[in-house]
C-alpha atoms as one frame of an Amber mdcrd trajectory, in Angstrom:
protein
  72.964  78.702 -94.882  70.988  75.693 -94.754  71.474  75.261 -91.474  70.862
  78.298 -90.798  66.952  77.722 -92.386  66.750  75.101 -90.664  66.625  76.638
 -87.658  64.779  79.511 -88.870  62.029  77.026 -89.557  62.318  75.246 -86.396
  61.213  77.964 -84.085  58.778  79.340 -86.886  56.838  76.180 -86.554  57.618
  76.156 -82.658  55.895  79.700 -81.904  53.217  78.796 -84.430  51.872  76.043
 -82.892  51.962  77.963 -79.226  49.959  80.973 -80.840  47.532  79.138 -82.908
  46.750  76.604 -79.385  47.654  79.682 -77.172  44.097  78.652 -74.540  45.757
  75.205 -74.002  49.272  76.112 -73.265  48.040  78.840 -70.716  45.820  75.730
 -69.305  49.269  74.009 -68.807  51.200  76.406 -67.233  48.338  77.601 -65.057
  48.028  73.840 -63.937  51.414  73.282 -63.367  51.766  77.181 -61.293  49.018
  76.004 -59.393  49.944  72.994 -58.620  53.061  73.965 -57.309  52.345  76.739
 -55.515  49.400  74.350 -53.281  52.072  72.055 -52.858  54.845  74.164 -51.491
  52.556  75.957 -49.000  51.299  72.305 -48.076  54.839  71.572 -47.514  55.645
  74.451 -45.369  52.777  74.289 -43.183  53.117  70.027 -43.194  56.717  70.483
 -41.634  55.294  73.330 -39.399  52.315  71.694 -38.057  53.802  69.702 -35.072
  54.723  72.849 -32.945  52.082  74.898 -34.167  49.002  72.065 -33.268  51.137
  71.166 -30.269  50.630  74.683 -28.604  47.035  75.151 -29.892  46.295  71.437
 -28.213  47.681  72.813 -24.759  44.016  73.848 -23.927  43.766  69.810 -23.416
  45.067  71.215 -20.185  48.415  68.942 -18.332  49.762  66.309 -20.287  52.472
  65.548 -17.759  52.460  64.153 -14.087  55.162  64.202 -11.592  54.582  62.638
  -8.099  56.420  60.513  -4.939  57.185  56.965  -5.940  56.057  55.850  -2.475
  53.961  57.772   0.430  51.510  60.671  -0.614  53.966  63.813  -0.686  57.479
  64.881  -2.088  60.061  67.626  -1.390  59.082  70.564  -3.544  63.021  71.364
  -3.953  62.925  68.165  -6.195  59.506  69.594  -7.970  61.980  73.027  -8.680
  64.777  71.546  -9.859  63.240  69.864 -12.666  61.757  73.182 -13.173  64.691
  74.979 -13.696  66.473  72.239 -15.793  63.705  71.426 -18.078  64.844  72.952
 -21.643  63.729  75.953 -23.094  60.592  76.340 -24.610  59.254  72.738 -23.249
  57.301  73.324 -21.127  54.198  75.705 -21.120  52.982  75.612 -17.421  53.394
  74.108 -14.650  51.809  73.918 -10.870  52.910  72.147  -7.717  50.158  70.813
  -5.317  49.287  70.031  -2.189  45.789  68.501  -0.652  44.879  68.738   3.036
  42.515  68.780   5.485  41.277  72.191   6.987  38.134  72.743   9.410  36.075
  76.100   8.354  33.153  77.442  10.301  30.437  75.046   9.369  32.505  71.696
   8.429  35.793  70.370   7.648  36.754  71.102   3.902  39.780  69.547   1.597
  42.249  72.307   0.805  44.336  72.432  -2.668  47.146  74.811  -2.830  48.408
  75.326  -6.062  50.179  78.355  -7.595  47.615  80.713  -9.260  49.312  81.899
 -12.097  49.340  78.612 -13.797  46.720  77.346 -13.174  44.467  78.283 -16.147
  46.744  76.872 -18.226  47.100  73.801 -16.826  43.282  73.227 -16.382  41.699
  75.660 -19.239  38.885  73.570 -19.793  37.389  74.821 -16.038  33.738  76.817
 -15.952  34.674  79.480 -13.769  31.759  81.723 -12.188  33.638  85.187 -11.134
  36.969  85.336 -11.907  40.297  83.143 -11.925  43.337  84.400  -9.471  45.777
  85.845 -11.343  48.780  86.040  -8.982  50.086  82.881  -6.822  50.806  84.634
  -4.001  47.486  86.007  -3.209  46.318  85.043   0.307  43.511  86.625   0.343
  41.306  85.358  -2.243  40.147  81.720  -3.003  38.668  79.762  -5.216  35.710
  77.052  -4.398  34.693  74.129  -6.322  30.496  74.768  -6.803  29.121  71.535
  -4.668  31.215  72.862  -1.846  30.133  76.138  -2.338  26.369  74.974  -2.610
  27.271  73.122   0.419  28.053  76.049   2.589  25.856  78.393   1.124  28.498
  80.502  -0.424  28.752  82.407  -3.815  31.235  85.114  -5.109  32.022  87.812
  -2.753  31.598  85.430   0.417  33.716  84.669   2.556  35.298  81.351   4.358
  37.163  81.190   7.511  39.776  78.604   8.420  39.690  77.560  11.648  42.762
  76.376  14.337  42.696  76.541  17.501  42.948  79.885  18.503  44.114  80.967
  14.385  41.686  82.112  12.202  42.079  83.014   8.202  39.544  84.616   6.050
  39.561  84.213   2.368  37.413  85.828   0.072  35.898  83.467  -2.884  36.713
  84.870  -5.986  35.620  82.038  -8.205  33.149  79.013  -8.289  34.906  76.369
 -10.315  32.827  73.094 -12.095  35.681  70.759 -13.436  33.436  67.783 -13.416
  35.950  66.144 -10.876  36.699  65.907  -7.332  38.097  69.530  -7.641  34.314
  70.057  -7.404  34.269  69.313  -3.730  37.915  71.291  -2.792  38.900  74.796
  -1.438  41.472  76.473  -3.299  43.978  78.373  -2.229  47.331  79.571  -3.018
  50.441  77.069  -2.393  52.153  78.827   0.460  49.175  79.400   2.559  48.407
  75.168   2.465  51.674  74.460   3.413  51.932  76.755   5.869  48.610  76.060
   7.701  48.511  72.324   7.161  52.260  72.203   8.367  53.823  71.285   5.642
  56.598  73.676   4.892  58.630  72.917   1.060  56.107  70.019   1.057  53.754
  69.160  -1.867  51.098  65.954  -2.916  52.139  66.338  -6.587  52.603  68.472
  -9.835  51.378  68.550 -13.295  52.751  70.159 -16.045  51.739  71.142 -19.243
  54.189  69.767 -21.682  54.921  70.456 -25.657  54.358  67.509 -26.911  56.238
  67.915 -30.784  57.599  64.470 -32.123  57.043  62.356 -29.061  58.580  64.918
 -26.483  56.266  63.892 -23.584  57.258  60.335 -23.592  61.099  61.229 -24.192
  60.877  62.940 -21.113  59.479  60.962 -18.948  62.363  58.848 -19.521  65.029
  60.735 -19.025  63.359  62.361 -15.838  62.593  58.903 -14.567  66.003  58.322
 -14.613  67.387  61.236 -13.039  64.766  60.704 -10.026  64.074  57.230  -9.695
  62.494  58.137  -6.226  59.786  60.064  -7.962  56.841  58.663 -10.271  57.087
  60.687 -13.359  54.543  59.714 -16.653  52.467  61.365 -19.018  48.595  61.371
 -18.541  48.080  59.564 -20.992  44.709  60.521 -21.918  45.829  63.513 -22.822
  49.237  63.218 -24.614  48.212  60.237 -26.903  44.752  61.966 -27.877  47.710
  64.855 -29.115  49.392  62.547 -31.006  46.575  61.267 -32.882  44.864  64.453
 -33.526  48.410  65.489 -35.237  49.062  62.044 -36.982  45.404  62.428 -38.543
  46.228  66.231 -39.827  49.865  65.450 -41.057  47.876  62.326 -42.988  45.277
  64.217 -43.930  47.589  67.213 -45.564  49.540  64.298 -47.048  46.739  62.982
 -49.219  45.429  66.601 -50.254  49.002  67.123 -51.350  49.300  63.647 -53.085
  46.080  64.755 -54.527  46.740  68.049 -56.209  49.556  66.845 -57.366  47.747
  63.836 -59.301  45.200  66.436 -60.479  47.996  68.763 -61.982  49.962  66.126
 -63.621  46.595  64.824 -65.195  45.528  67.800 -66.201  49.144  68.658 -68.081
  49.367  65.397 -69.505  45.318  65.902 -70.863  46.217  69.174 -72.471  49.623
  67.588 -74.373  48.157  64.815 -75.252  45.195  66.954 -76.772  47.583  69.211
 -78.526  49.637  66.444 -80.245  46.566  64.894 -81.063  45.549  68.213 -83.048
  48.957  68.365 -84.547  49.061  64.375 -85.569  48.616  65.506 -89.749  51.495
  67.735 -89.575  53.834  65.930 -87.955  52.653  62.637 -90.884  53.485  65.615
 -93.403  56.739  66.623 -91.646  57.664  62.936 -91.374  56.666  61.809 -95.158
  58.775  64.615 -96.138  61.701  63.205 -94.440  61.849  65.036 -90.810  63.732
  62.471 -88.471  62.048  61.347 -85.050  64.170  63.017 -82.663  63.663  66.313
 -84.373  59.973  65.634 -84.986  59.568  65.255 -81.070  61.335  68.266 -80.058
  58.758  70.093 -81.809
C-alpha cells in the first residue's frame, strides 16, 4: 500500500511540475523537433549533393578530353568504342571532332565537324545569334564563329559555298557563335560532311566529353581508359573538373557546419531550459531531500 503511494506521489509531483512550467517544456521539445528535423533533411540532401551539383555543374561544358598520343588525328572506331563501353549514366555528352582546311568563295576557312546534337551540351556556355543545329546529320545548315562571319560579310540566313575543284557545297548559316576562343574564327559543320570533303573517312582530330564527375569519377577514368588505350592521350581538362570538385567540397563543408551548428544551438537551448527549470524547482527538491527523499529518486523527478 505504501508502495503503492509512493508511486501515486511520484507521477503526481511528475505531471505537476510539467503543467505548472508547461511554456518551457514545449520550448524543449520544440527545440529538440526542430533540431532534428534541420538535421535529417541536411543529412539527406548532404549525401545527395554530389550527383545532384555534379549534373547542375555540367553547364561548365566538357570536363573530359580524349585525343592521339602522337600525330594530330585518331581512328574514330577507337573514339566509339569507348563510347559504347563507358558505364551507364557517366557520361552526359559527348562529340568527336575533326579540324581542316576548306577554300570557300572569298578565302580559305578552318572547318570543325562535330556532331550537332551534342554539342550544346558540351559547350553551353556559347552566345549563339540564330539558332543551334539540333540534328548531327544535317548537311545543310552550318554554324559560323562571328569574326569569320564579320570577315565574309555573312549573317544568319547567308549562305557559304565550299569550293573543290569542280565540287561545290552550299551551307546555310544557321548560327553566329562567340565562344571567346579560336572557335571564333572556324566553320562548323556536321562530322560526316568534314570527313568526307577533307578526305578523311572514320577519321577525327579529337573528342571531348562531358563527364559526371561524383566522388572523383573523372580522374578514375582517365586511368582506367589510359590503360585500355595507351596509344591515345586521355585526361581531364582540368580547369574544369577540379573547379567541380571545389565548388562541391565548399557546399558539402559548408552544409557540414550549418548542421554542426543547429545542432549546437538545439542542445544549448535544451540544456538552457533544464537547467532553468531545476533551478526553479531547487526549494522543493531541499524540502524533498530534508525530508528524507534519496538522490537517485530525487533526480528522476
Amino acid at each position: 500500500m505504501a508502495v503503492k503511494h509512493q508511486q501515486s506521489m511520484f507521477w503526481r509531483l511528475v505531471f505537476r511540475a510539467l503543467k505548472l512550467r508547461m511554456q518551457r517544456v514545449i520550448v524543449v521539445f520544440a527545440a529538440l523537433a526542430v533540431g532534428a528535423a534541420i538535421v535529417t533533411a541536411m543529412s539527406a540532401v548532404y549525401f545527395d549533393i554530389n550527383a545532384k551539383m555534379s549534373q547542375e555543374l555540367r553547364t561548365f561544358g566538357a570536363n573530359f578530353y580524349i585525343g592521339p598520343g602522337h600525330g594530330s588525328t585518331m581512328d574514330q572506331k577507337d573514339y566509339q568504342q569507348i563510347v559504347d563501353l563507358a558505364p551507364q549514366g557517366l557520361v552526359t555528352a559527348n562529340s568527336p571532332y575533326l579540324y581542316g582546311m576548306a577554300r570557300t568563295e572569298l578565302e580559305k576557312v578552318v572547318v570543325m565537324g562535330v556532331w550537332f546534337e551534342s554539342l550544346k551540351q558540351i559547350v553551353p556556355y556559347w552566345q549563339v545569334t540564330g539558332n543551334w543545329i539540333g540534328v548531327s546529320f544535317d548537311d545543310r545548315n552550318a554554324m559560323i564563329g562571328y569574326k569569320l562571319a564579320n570577315r565574309l560579310e555573312l549573317k544568319v540566313g547567308d549562305s557559304v559555298v565550299l569550293i573543290e575543284g569542280d565540287q561545290k557545297k552550299s551551307l546555310q548559316i544557321k548560327g553566329i557563335v562567340e565562344a571567346g576562343d579560336a572557335t571564333d574564327n572556324v566553320l562548323i559543320v556536321n562530322l560526316p560532311l568534314a570527313q568526307s570533303w577533307l578526305h578523311q573517312p572514320d577519321i577525327i582530330s579529337h573528342a571531348l566529353f562531358s563527364v559526371s564527375n561524383e566522388s572523383g569519377q573523372v580522374d578514375l577514368y582517365a586511368e582506367e581508359l589510359q590503360k585500355s588505350y595507351p596509344a591515345l592521350e586521355i585526361r581531364p581538362i582540368r580547369k574544369v573538373s577540379a573547379s567541380e570538385g571545389q565548388v562541391l567540397d565548399k557546399i558539402k563543408g559548408l552544409m557540414g557546419l550549418v548542421s554542426l551548428v543547429i545542432l549546437v544551438l538545439s542542445t544549448l537551448c535544451v540544456n538552457t531550459t533544464l537547467m532553468a527549470i531545476v533551478s526553479e524547482r531547487s526549494r522543493e527538491f531541499a524540502l524533498q531531500k530534508a525530508l528524507g527523499l534519496k538522490a537517485a529518486i530525487l533526480c528522476v523527478r
